[in-house]
N, C-alpha and C positions, 0 to 999 in steps of 0.2 A: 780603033776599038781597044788596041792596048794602051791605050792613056785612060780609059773609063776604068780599068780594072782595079787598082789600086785605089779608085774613088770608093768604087760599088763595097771592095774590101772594107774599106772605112764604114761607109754607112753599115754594110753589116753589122761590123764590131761596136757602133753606135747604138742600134736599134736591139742587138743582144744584151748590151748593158742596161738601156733603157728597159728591157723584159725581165731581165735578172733582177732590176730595182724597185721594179712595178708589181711583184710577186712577193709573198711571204708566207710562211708554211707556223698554224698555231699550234702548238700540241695540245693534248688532251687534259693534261698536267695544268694548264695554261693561260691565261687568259691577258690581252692585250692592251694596249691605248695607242692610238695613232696620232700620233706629234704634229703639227706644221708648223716647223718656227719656233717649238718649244710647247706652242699652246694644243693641249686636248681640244680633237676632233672627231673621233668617233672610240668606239668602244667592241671591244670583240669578246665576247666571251665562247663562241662555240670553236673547236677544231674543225681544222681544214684549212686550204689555202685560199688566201686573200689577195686583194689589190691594194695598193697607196701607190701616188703619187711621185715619183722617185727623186730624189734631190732635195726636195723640198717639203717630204714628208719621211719620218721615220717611226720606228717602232718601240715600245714600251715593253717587254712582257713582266708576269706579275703572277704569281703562284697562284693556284687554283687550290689546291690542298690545302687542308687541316695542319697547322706547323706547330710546332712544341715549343717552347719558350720557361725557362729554369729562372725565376725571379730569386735575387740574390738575399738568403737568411735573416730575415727582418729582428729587430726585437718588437715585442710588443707587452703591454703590462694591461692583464684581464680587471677585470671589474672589482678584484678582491685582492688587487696589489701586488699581486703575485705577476713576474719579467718571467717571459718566456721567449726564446727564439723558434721562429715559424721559417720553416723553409716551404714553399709551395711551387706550385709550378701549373702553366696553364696551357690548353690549346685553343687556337685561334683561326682563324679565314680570312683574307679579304674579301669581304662582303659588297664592298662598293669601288672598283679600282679608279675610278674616276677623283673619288673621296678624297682618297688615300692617296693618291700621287700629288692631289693640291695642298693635303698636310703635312703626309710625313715623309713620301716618295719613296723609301727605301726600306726594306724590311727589319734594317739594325735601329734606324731612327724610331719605328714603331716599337719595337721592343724596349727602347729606352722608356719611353711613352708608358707603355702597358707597367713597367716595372713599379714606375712611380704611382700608377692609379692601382694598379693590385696592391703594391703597401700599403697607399690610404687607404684603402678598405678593409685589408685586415686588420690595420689598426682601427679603424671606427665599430666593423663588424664584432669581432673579438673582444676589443675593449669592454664592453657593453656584457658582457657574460664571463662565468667564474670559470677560473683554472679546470676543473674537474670536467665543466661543463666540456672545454676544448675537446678533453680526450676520450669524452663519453660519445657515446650512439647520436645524439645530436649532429655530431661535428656533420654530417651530410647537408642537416637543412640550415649550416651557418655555411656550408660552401655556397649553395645554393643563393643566399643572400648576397655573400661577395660577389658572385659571378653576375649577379642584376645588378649590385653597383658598378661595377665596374663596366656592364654592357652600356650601360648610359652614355656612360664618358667616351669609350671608345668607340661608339655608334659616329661621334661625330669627328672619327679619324677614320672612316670608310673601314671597320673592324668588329666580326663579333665573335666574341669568346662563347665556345662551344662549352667548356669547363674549365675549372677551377680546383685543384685537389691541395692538400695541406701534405708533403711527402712526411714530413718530422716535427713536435712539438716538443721542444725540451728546455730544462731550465737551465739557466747559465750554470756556468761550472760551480762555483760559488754555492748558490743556491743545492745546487744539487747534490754537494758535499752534506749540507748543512740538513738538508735531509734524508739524507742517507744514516748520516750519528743520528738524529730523532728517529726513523725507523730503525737501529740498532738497538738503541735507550729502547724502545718501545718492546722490538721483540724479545732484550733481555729481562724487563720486565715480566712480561707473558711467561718466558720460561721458569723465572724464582717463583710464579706464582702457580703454575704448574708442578714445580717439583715439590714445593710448599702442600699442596693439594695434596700431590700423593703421598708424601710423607705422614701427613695427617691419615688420610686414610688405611694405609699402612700399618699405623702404630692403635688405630680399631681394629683393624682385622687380627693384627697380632694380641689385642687385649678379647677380641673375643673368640678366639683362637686357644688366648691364656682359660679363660672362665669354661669352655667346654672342656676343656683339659682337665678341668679340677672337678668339674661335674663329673667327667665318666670315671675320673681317677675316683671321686667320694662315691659312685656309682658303683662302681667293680668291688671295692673297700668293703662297700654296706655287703654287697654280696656274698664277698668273699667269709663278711666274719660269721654273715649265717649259714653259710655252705658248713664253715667250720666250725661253726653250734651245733648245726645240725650233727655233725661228723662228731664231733665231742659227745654228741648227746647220745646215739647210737653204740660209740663205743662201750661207754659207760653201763648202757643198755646190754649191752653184750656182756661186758664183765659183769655186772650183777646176775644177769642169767645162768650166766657158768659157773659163778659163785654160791648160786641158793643150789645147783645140783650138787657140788662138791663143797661145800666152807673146808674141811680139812685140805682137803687140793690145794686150794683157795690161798689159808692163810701159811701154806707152805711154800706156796710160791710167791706171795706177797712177802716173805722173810728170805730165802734168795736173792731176790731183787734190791730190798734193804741190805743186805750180804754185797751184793754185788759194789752198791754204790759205797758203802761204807766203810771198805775195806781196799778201796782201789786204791793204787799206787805203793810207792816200797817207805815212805816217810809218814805213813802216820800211824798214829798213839793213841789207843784208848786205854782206858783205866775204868775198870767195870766189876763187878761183883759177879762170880762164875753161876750166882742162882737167879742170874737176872732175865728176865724173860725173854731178850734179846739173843740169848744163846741157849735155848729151851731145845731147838734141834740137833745139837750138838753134846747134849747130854749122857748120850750112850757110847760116846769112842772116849778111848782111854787115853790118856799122854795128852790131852789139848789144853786141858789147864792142870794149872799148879797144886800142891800142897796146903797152902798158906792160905787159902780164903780169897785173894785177891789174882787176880789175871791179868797180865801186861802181854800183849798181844802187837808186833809190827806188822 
């Protein structure tokens, strides 16, 4: 009985390995190909645990998920000659793992794959439409078209492209210098022609600025000289009034006033005759003129 022990031992550890090999657990993540000998024989895509064949069959697995893939900054030159670099980037599925292990087998090889078919299509897509068009609202329904070109091609590497996005369109360095000085040239135009504008405009405000100026100044002017007609006139009005009640008042004080201007300051000289009507008021004081006939007066 203890010679079988170590047998039975054996087969245990035979028949565990045999169970341990004949077993396989898929994740959900997941999806399978079951090998014999290298050649596809079945295909698993639901989770849970499976059987194969142990030894002599083995297991594949092969993403089940949506994967991301950064295709390397293309140049491509739009419809109107104008070089731009496209950086884009896409997400993908195995769709068929059966496909896809007899083409590309390995997920780096597919992406080299997809790299070269998303280029050619941006350059075909793209090519065919103007610089502006890229960066306009359109660019949706020209991803749209890449990503049917491109499903074509990689339909028949068990692959389909979910989408297609452009990350950045810009112009070589180069290029983008040289439009940068043309939109400089540009908006320093716009500003000489703006400052120009207002200057102009400016120097009307300021000229009609000038003309009302001179209107209210001729305006005030006319005013002012009939305010002082008017004011002249009434004076005058006044002294004739006061005048026809008094003339001797009158022309006594209209001879003061000649007195006053005519006699102002300490340098000056008349030479006058003492019976001249000029000194008619001054007739009755004694000592103010001379002897002789003649008056010198400072």
């Amino acid at each position: 009985m203890n010679k079988f022990v170590p047998v039975l031992g054996v087969i245990v550890a035979l028949l565990g390995m045999i169970a341990y090999g004949s077993f396989f657990t898929v994740h959900q993540t997941q999806q399978a190909l079951v090998l014999q000998f290298g050649e596809p024989k079945r295909v698993i895509r639901e989770a849970g645990l499976q059987l194969k064949i142990p030894i002599i069959q083995n297991v594949e697995y092969l993403d089940k998920r949506i994967l991301a893939f950064d295709t390397p900054p293309e140049e491509v030159i739009a419809s109107d000659q104008k070089r731009m670099i496209v950086d884009a980037f896409s997400r993908f599925r195995i769709s068929d793992p059966l496909l896809f292990f007899q083409t590309v087998r390995t997920v780096n090889v597919a992406q080299s794959r997809l790299a070269t078919l998303i280029n050619s299509s941006l350059r075909r897509v793209l090519g065919e439409e103007e610089f502006l068009t890229v960066l306009s609202g359109e660019r949706v329904s020209l991803m749209r078209r890449i990503r049917d070109f491109v499903n074509g091609a990689a339909g028949n590497l068990g692959i389909e492209i979910v989408d297609i996005r452009i990350k950045r369109a810009d112009l070589p360095a180069e290029n983008s210098q040289a439009i940068y000085r043309r939109m400089q040239t540009e908006r320093e135009r716009e500003a000489k022609e703006a400052r120009a504008k207002g200057a102009e405009e400016a120097l009307r405000i300021r000229a009609r600025s000038d003309r009302d100026r001179t209107v209210l100044l001729a305006e005030a002017n006319k005013k002012s000289e009939i305010l002082r007609g008017d004011g002249d006139g009434a004076r005058a009005r006044i002294f004739n009034e006061a005048a026809s009640q008094d003339p001797k008042f009158y022309a006594f004080y209209r001879s003061l006033q000649a007195y006053r201007v005519a006699l102002k300051g300490q340098d000056t000289t008349m030479v006058m005759s003492p019976n001249s009507e000029f000194f008619r008021y001054f007739s009755g004081f004694s000592g103010l003129l001379g002897d002789n006939g003649d008056n010198k007066r400072e």
